[in-house]
N, C-alpha and C positions, 0 to 999 in steps of 0.2 A: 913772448910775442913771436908770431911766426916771420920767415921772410916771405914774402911773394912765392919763391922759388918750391918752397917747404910748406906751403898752405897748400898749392898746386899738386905737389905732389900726396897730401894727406887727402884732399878728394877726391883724385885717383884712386886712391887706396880704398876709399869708401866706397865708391859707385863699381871697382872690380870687386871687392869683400860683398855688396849688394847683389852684384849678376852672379855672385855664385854660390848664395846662399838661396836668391829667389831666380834657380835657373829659368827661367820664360821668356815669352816673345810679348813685350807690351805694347801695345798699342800705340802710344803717345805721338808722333808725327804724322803713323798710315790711317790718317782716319777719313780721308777720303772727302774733304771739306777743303778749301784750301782757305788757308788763315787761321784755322782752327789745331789746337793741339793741346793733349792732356800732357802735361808736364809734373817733373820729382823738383822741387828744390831742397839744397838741404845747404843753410848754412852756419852763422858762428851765434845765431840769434835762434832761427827758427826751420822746421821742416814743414815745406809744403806738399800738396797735392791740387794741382788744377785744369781746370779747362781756361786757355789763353785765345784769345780773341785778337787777331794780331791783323788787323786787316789792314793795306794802307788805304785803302774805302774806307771814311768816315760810315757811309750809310750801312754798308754789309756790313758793318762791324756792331751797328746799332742794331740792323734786321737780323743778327743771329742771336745777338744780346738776349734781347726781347723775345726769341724765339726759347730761349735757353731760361729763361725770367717765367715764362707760361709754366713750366714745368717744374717751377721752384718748387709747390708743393710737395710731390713725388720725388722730387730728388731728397728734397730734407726728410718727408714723410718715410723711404723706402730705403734708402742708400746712405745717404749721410745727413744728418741730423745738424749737423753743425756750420754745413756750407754758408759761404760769405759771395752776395754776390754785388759786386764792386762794376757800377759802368765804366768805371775811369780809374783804372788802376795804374800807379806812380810806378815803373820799374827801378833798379839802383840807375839805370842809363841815364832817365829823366823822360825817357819815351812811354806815353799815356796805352794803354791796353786794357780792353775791358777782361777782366778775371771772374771763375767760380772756385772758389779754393776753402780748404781748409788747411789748418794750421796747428804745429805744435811747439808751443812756446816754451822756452827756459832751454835749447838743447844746442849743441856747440859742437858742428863736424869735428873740430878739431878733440874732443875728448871719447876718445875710444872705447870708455867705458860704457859711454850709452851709443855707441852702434849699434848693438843688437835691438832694443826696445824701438831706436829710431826706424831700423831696415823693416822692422816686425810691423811698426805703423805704415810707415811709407808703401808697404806689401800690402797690407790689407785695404786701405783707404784708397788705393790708385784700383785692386779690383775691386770696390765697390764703384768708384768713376767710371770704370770703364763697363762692367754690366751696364749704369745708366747710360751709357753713352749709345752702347749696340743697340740697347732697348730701343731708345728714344732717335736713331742716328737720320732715321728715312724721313720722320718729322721734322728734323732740324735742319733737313738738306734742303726740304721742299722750300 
């Protein structure tokens, strides 16, 4: 079992070992939406990839939902296949967010063995997010 202090520092070490295996500029907060952000999680369960809905407007948070919902199709048809889109997603906080995410189960920041397989998805799936994101960004704004 890890401490706090020592957990802390192991995702450190992952998201710097991340930035400098997949040197780039991601997108994830500049996207020009406010409330809207693609986000990496990675933690002792699972690695995500998402578009987060964080609005504290119940409505805007519904009217991009639903804007982001229209375009399920094409997202799962062309980009990810596997997206999950959730109106009311539970964070660990307890704070409700509507989420589009995919997910890879069984994997555990803290075992460094599968850091490479993890970075390698986490790389791929966040640019497949964010192509749809560019594509679709001017329809999602309106």
């Amino acid at each position: 079992m890890y401490s706090r202090e020592e957990s802390k520092k192991v995702r450190q070490e992952f998201w710097t070992s991340f930035g400098k295996n997949y040197p780039r500029k991601w997108l994830l907060y500049n996207t020009r939406i406010k409330d809207l952000a693609l986000k990496f999680t990675f933690t002792r369960r699972i690695a995500e990839v998402s578009i987060d809905l964080d609005a504290s407007d119940e409505i805007m948070r519904q009217y991009y939902f639903e804007k982001l919902q229209s375009l399920q199709n094409i997202l799962k048809g062309e980009f990810l296949p596997d997206a999950v889109f959730a109106e009311e997603y539970e964070l660990e906080s307890g704070k409700i967010i509507s989420r589009i995410y995919v997910t890879l189960k069984g994997v555990n920041i803290h075992n460094k063995k599968q850091w490479p397989e993890v970075q390698e998805w986490l790389a791929e799936k966040m640019s497949a997010l964010e192509a749809f994101f560019v594509e679709y960004r001017d329809f999602i704004e309106q």
